[in-house]
Residue frames as qw, qx, qy, qz and C-alpha x, y, z in Angstrom:
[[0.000, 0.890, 0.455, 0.000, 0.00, 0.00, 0.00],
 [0.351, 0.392, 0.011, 0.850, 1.34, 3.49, -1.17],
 [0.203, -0.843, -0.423, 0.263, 0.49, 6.41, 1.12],
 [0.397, 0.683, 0.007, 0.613, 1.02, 9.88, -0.53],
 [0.204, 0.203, -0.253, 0.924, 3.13, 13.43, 0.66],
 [0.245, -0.375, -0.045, -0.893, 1.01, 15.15, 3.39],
 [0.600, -0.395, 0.029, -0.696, -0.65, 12.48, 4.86],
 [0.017, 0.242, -0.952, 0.185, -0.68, 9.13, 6.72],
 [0.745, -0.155, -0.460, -0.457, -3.41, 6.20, 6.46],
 [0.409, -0.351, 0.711, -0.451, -4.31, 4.30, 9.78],
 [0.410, 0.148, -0.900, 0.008, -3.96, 0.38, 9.41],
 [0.682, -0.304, 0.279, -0.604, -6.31, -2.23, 11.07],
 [0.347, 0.139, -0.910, -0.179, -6.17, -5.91, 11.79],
 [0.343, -0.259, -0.897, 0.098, -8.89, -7.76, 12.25],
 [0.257, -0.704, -0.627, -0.213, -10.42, -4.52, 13.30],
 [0.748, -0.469, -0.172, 0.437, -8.17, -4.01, 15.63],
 [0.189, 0.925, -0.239, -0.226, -5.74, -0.74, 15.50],
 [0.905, -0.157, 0.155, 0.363, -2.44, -2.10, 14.35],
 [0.598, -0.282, 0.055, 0.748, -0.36, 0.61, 12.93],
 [0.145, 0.804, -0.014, -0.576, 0.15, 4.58, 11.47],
 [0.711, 0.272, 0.437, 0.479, 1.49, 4.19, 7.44],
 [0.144, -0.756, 0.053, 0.637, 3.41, 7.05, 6.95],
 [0.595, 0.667, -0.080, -0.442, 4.21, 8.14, 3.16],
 [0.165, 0.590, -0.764, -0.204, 5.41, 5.81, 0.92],
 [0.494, 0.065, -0.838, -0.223, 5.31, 1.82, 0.71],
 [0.587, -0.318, 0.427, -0.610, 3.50, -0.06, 3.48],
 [0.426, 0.058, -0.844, -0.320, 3.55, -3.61, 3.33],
 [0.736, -0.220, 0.092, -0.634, -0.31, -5.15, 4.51],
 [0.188, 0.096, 0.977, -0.010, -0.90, -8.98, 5.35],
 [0.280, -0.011, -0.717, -0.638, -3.17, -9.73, 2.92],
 [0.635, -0.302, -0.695, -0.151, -7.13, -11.06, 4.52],
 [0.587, -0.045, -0.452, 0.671, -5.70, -8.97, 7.85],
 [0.361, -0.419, -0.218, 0.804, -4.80, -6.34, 7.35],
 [0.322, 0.607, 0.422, 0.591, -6.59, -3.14, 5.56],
 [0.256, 0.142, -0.173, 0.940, -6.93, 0.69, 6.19],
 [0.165, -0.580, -0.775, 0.190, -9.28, 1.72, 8.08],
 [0.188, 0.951, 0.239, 0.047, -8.99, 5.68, 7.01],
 [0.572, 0.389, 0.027, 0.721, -6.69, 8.74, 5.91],
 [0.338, -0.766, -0.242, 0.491, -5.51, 11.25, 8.60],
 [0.521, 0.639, -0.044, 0.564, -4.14, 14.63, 6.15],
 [0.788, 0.148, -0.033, 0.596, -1.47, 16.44, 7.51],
 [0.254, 0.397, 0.345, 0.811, -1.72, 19.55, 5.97],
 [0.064, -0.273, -0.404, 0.871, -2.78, 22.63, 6.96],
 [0.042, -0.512, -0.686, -0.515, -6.22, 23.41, 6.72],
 [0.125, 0.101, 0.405, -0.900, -8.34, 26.16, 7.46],
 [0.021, -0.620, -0.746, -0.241, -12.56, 26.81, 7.79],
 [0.089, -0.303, -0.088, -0.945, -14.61, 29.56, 7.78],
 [0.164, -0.573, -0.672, 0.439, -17.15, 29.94, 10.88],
 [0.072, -0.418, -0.042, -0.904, -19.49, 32.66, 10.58],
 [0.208, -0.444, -0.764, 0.419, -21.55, 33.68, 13.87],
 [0.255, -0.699, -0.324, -0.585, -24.53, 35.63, 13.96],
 [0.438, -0.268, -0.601, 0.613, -24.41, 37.68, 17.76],
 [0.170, -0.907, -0.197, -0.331, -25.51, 41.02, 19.09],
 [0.289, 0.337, -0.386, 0.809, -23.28, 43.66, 21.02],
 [0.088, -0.300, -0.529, 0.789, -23.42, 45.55, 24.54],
 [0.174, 0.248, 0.240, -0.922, -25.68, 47.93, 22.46],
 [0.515, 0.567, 0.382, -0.516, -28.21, 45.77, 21.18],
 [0.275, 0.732, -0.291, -0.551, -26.60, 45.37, 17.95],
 [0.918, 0.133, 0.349, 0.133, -26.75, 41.85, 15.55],
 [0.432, 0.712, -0.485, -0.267, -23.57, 41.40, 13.36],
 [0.994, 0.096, 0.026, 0.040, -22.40, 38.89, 12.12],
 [0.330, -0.728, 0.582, 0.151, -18.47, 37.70, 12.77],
 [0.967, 0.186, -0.165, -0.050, -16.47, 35.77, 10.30],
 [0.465, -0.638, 0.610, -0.066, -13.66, 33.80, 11.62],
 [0.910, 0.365, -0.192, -0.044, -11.54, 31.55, 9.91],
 [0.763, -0.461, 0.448, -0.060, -9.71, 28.82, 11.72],
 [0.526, 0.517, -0.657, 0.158, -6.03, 27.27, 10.97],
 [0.776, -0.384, 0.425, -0.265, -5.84, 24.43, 12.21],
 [0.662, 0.336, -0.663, -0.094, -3.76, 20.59, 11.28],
 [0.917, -0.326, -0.193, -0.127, -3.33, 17.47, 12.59],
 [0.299, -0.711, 0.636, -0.003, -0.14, 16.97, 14.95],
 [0.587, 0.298, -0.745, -0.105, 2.54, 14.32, 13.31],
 [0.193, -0.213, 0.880, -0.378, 3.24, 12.61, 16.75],
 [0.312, -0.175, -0.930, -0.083, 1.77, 8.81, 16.44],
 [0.137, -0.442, -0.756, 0.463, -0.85, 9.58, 19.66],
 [0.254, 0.421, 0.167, -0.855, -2.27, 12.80, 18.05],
 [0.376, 0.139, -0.693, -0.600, -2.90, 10.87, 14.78],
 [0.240, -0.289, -0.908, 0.186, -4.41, 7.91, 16.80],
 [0.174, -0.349, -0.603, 0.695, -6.37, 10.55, 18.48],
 [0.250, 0.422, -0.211, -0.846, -7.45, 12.69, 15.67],
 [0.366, 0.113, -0.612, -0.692, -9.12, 9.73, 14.33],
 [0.383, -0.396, -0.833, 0.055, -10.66, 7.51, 17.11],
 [0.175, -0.409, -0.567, 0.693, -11.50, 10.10, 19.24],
 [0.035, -0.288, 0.299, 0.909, -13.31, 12.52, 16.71],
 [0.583, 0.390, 0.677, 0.223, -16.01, 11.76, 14.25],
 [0.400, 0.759, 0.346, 0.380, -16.29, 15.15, 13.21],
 [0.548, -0.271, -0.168, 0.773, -13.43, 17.72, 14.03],
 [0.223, 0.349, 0.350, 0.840, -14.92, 20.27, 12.12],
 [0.377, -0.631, -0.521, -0.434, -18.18, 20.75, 13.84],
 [0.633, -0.305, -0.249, 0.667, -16.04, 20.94, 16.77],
 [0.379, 0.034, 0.083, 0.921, -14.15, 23.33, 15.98],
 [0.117, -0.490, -0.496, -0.707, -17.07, 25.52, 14.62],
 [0.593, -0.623, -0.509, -0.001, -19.01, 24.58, 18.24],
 [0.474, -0.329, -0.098, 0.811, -15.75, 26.48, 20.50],
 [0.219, -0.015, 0.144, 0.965, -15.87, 29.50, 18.00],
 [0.329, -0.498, -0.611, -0.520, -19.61, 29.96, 18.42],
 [0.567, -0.743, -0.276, 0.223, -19.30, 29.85, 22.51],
 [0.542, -0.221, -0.084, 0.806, -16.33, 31.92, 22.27],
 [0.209, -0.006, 0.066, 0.976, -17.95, 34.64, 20.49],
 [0.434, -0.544, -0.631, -0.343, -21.13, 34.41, 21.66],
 [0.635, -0.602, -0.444, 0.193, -19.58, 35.11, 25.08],
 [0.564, 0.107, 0.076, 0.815, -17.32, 37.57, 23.88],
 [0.108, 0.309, 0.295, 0.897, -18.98, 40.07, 21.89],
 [0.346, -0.706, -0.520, -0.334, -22.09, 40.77, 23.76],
 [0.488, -0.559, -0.216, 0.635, -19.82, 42.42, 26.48],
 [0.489, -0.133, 0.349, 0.788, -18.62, 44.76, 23.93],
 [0.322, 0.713, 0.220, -0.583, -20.00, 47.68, 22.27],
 [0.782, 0.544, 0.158, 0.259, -20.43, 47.86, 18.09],
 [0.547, 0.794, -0.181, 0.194, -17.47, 50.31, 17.67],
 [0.354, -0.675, 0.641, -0.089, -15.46, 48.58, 20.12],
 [0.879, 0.099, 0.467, 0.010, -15.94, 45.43, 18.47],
 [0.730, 0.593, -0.155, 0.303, -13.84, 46.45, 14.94],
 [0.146, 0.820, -0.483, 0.271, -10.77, 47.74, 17.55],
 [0.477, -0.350, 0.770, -0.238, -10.84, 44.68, 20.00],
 [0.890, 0.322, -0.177, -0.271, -11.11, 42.12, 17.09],
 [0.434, 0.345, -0.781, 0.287, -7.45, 40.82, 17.80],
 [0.471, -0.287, 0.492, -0.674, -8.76, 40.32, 21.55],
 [0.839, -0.053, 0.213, -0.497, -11.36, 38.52, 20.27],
 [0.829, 0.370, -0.397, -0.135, -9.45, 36.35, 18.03],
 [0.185, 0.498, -0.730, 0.431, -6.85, 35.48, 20.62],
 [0.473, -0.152, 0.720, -0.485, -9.28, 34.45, 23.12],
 [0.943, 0.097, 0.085, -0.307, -10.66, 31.91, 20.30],
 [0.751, 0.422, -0.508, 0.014, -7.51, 30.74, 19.81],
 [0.130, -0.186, 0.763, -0.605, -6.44, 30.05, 23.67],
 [0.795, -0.018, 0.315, -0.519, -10.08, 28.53, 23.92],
 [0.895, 0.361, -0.216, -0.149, -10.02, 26.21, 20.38],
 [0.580, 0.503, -0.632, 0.104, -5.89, 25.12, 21.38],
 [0.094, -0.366, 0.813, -0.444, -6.69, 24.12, 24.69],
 [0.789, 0.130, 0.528, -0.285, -9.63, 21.60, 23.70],
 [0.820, 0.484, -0.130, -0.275, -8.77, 20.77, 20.58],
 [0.307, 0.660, -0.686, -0.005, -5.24, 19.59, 21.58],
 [0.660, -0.172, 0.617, -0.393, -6.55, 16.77, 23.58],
 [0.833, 0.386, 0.307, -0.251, -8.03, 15.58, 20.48],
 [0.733, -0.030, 0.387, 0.559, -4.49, 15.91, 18.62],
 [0.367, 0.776, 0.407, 0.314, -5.61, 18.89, 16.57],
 [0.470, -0.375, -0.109, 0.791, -3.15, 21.89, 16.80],
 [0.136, 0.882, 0.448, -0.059, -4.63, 25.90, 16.40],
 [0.537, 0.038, 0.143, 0.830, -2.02, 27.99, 14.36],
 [0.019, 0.087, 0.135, -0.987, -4.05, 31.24, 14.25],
 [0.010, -0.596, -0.802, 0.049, -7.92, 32.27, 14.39],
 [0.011, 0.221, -0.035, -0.975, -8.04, 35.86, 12.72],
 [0.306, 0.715, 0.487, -0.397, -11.56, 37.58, 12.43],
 [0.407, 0.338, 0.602, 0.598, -12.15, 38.24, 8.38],
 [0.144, -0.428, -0.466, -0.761, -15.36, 40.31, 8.45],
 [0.079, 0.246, 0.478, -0.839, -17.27, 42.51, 10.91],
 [0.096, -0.409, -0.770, -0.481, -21.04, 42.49, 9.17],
 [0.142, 0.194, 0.380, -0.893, -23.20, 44.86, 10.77],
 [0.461, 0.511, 0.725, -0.025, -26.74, 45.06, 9.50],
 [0.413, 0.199, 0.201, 0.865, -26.92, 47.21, 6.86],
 [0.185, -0.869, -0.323, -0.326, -29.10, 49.79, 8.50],
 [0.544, -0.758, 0.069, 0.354, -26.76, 49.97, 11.24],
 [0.569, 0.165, 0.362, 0.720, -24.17, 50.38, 8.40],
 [0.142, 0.711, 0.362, 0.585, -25.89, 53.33, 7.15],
 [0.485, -0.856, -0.165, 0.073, -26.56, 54.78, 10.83],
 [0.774, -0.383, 0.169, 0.475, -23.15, 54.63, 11.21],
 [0.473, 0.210, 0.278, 0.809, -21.70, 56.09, 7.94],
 [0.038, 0.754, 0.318, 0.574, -24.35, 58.83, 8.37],
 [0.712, -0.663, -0.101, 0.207, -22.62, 59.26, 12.12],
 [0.720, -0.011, 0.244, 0.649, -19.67, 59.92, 10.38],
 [0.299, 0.684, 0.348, 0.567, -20.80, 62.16, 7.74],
 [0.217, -0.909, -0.238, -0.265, -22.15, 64.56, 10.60],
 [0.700, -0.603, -0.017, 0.383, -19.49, 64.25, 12.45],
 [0.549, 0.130, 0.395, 0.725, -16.96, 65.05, 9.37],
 [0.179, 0.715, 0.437, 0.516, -19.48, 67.84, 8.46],
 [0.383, -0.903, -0.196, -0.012, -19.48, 69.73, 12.06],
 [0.761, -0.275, 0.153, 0.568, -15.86, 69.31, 12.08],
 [0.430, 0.335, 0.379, 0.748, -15.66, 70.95, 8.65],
 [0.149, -0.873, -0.325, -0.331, -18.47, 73.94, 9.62],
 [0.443, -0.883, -0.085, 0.127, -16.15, 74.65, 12.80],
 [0.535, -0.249, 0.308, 0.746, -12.93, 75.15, 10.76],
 [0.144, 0.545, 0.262, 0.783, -14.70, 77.47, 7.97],
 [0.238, -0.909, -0.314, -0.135, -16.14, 79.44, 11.37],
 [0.796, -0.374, 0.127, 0.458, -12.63, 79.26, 12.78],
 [0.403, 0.360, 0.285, 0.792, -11.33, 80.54, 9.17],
 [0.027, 0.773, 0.519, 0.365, -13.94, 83.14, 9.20],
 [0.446, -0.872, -0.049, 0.198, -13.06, 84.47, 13.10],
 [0.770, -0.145, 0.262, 0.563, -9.73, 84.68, 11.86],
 [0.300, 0.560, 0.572, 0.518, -10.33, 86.26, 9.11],
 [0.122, -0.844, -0.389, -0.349, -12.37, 88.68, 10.43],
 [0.661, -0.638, 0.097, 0.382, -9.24, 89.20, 13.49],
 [0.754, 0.028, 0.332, 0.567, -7.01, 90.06, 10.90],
 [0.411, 0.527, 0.311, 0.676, -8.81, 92.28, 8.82],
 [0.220, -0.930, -0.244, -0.162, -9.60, 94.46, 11.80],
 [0.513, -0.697, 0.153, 0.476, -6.16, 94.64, 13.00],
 [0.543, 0.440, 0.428, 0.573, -5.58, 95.31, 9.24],
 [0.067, -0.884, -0.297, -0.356, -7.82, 98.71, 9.60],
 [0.446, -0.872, -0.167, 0.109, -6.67, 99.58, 12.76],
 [0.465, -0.644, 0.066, 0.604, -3.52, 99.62, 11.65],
 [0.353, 0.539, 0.538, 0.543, -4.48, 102.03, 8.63],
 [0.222, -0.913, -0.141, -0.312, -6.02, 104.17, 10.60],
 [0.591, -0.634, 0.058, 0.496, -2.92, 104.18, 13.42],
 [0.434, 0.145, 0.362, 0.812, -0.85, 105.13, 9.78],
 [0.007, 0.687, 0.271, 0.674, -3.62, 108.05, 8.15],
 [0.311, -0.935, -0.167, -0.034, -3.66, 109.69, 11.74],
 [0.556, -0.628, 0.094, 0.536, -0.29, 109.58, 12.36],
 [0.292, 0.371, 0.532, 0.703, 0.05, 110.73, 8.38],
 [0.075, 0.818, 0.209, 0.531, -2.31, 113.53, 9.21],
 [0.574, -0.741, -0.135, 0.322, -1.03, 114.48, 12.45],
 [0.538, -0.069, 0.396, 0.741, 2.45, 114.77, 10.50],
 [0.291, 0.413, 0.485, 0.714, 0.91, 116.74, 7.54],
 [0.287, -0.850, -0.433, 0.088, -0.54, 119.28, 10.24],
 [0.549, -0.662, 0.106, 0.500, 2.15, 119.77, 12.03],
 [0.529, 0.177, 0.464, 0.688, 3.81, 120.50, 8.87],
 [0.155, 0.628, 0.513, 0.565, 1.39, 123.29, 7.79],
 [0.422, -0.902, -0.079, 0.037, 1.05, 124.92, 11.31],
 [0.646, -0.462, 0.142, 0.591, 4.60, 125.05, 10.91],
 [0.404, 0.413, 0.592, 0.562, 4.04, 126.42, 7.42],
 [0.131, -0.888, -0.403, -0.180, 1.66, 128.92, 8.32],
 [0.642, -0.667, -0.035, 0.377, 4.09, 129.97, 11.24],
 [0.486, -0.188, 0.302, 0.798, 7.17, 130.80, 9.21],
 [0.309, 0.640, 0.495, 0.501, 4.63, 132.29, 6.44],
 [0.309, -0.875, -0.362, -0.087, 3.20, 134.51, 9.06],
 [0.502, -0.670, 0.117, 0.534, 7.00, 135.37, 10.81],
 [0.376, 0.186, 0.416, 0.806, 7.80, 136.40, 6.85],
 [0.043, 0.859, 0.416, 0.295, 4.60, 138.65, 6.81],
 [0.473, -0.809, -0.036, 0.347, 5.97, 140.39, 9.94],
 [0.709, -0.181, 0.332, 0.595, 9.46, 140.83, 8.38],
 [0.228, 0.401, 0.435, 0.773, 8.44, 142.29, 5.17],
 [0.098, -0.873, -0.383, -0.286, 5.64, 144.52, 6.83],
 [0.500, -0.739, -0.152, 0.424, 8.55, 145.87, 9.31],
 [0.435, -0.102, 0.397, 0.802, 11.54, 146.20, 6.54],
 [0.106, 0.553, 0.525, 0.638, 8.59, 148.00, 4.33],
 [0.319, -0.915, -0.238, 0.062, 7.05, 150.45, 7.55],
 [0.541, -0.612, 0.036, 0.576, 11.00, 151.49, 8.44],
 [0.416, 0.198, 0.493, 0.738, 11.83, 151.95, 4.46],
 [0.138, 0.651, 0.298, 0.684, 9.25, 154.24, 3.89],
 [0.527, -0.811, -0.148, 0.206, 9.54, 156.19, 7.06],
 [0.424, -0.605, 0.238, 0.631, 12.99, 157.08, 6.09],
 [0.408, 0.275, 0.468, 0.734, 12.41, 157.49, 2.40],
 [0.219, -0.697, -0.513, -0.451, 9.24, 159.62, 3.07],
 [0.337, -0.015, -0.594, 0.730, 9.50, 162.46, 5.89],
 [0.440, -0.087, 0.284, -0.847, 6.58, 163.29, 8.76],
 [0.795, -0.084, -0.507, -0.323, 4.86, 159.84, 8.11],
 [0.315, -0.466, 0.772, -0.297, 4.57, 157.69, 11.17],
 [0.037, 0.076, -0.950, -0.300, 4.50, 154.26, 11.22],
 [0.428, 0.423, 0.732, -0.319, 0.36, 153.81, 12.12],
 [0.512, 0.695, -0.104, -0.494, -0.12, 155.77, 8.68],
 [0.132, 0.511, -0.759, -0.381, 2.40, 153.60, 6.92],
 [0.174, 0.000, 0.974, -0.142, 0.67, 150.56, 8.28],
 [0.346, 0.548, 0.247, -0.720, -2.76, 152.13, 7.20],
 [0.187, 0.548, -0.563, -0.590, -1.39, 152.23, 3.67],
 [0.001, -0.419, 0.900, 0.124, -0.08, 149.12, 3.42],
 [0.396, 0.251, 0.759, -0.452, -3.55, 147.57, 5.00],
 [0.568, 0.608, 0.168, -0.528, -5.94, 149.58, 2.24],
 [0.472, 0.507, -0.485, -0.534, -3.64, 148.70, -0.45],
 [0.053, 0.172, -0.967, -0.179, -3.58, 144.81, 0.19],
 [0.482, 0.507, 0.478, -0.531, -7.73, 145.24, 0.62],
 [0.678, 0.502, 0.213, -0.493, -7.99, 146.24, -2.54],
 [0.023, -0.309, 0.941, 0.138, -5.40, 143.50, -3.94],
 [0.320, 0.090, 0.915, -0.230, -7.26, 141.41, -2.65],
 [0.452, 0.503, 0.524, -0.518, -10.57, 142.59, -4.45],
 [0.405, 0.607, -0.419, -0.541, -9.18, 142.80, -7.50],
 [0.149, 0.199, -0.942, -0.227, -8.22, 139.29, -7.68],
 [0.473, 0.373, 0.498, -0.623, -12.05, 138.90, -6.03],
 [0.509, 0.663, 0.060, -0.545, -13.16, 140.35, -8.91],
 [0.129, 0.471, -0.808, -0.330, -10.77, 138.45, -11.47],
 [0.320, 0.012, 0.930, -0.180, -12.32, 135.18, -10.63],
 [0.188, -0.076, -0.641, -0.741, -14.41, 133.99, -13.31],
 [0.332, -0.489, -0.797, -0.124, -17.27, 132.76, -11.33],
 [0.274, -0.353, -0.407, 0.797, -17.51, 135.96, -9.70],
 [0.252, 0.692, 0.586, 0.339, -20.48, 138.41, -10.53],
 [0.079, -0.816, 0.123, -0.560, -20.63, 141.57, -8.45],
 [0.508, -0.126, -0.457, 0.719, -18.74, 142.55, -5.26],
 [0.123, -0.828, -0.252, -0.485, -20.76, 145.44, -3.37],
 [0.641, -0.366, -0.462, 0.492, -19.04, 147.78, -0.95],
 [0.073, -0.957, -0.252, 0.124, -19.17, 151.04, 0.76],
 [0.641, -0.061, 0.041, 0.764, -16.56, 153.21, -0.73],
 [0.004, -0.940, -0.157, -0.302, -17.39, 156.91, 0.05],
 [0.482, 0.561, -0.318, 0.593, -14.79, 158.65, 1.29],
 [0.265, 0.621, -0.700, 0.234, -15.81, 158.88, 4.10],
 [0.973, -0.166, 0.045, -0.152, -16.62, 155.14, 4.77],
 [0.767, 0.506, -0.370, 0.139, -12.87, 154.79, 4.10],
 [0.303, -0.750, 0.308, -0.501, -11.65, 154.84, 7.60],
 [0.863, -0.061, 0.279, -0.417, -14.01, 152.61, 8.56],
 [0.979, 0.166, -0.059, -0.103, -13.16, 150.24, 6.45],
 [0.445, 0.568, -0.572, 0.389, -9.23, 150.41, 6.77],
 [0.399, -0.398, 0.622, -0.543, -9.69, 150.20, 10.74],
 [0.888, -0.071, 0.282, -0.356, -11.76, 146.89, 9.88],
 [0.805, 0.503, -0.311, 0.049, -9.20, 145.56, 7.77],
 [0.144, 0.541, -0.628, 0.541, -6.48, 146.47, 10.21],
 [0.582, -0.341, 0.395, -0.624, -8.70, 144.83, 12.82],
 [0.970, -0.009, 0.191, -0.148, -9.58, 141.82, 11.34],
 [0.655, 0.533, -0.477, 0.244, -5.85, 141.22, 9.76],
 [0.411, 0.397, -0.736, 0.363, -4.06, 141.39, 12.79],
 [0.767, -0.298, 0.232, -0.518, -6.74, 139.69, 15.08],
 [0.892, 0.345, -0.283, -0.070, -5.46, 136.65, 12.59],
 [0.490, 0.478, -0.644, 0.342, -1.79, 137.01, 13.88],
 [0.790, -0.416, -0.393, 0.219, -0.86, 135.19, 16.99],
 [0.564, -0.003, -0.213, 0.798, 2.50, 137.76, 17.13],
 [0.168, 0.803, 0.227, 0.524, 0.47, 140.85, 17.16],
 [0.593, -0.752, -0.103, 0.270, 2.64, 141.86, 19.77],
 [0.650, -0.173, 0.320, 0.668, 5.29, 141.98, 17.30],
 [0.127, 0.755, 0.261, 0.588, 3.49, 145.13, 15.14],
 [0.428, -0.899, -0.040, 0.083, 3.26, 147.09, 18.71],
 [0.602, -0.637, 0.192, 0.442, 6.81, 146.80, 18.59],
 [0.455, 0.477, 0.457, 0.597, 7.20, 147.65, 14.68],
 [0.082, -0.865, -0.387, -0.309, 5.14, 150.76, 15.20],
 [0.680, -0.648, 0.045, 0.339, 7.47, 151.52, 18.10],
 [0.763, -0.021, 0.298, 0.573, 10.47, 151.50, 16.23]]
């Protein structure tokens, strides 16, 4: 009798065990001896699926798919075939109480992160009963988490909202940002145009100033000149002059202006006083120095 690679064929006599026929030749007594069945080797796996329910109430199904082979050693072979009738159903029976007793502790979205867990504790369950029987448990990894597919949906639409609030509180985030920025943008615009017009004030009051300490100048160098060119004039007549003639400067270029129509004023001779004292009044009300004409006039 030939016995192929992989496996080994268990010999009877007379009913009786009588021996293990490993691969290769075997010689039988003829009327004796015959075989009484084939033990394989090989590694073999099954698929177990278990229908259960979680901590919350939740049915899913668990697939689990079992490596498993027969141990060479003479007594596990002997053992793996009288002691057995069906090793599979076994097997199948363990991974049904294991995760039957498992998962129902467990909530559903603790069940896809403690899946090694589970699979460990069917393989520490399945290698300490099945090794009795000769059968040896090389690994017992969970395939497929099955939810129903409503809870499937529940779930992905758990997500979604979750993914969506996430997203709504980074564009509000953006937004506060945003909106932090552009006001310290402004504010510092506006710290620049004040400190820009402050500057361009100060500039012009300084402008004005020097304009105003040139009026003085020229109206002193022009009161002493004609005092000494001109003799018996004092200086309140000189200043007098000077007043009426930049009045009616002034009214001429008035009157130049194209969008000008008529200009009405009292000029009788004698309203001319009058008006030179108001001119002289309101001009050097204007000056801040008008201390400095008292002392012109003086001179």
């Amino acid at each position: 009798m030939t016995t192929s690679q992989g496996t080994v064929k268990i010999v009877e006599r007379c009913g009786a065990f009588q021996k293990i026929a490993r691969p290769g030749l075997t010689c039988m007594l003829p009327l004796l001896d015959c075989m009484s069945g084939i033990v394989s080797l090989r590694l073999q796996q099954m698929e177990v699926k278990c229908e259960t329910k979680t901590k919350d109430n939740v049915f899913v199904t668990i697939n689990v798919a079992v490596q498993f082979q027969v141990k060479s050693e003479d007594d596990a072979i002997y053992a793996a075939h009288y002691r057995l009738t069906n090793a599979r159903s076994q097997i199948e029976s363990y991974v049904f109480d294991v995760v039957r007793s498992s998962v129902p502790k467990i909530e559903l979205d603790d069940v896809f992160v403690t899946k090694e867990e589970i699979a460990n504790s069917i393989k520490s369950e399945l290698d300490a009963s099945m090794r009795s029987f000769g059968y040896e448990i090389l690994a017992t990894p969970i395939t497929d988490i099955d939810p129903d597919s409503q809870v499937k949906r529940a779930m992905n639409e758990i997500n979604k909202q979750k993914r969506l609030r996430v997203a709504a509180e980074d564009e509000g985030e953006a937004v506060k940002i945003r909106a932090v920025k552009e006001a310290e943008a402004e504010a510092s615009r506006t710290e620049i145009q004040a400190k820009a017009d402050a500057e361009a004030k100060f500039l012009a009051g300084q402008g004005i100033a020097r304009q105003r300490q040139a009026i003085m100048e020229g109206l002193r160098e022009s009161v002493n000149a004609f005092k000494s060119e001109v003799a018996g004039v004092d200086a309140k007549g000189v200043m007098d002059l000077m007043i009426v003639t930049q009045y009616f400067d002034m009214m001429r270029d008035v009157g130049a202006q194209s969008k000008t129509n008529a200009v009405f004023l009292n000029h009788s001779p004698g309203a001319l006083e009058d008006v030179t004292q108001s001119v002289q009044k309101g001009f050097l009300s204007g000056l801040p120095a008008a201390p400095a004409f008292s002392q012109m006039q003086g001179r």
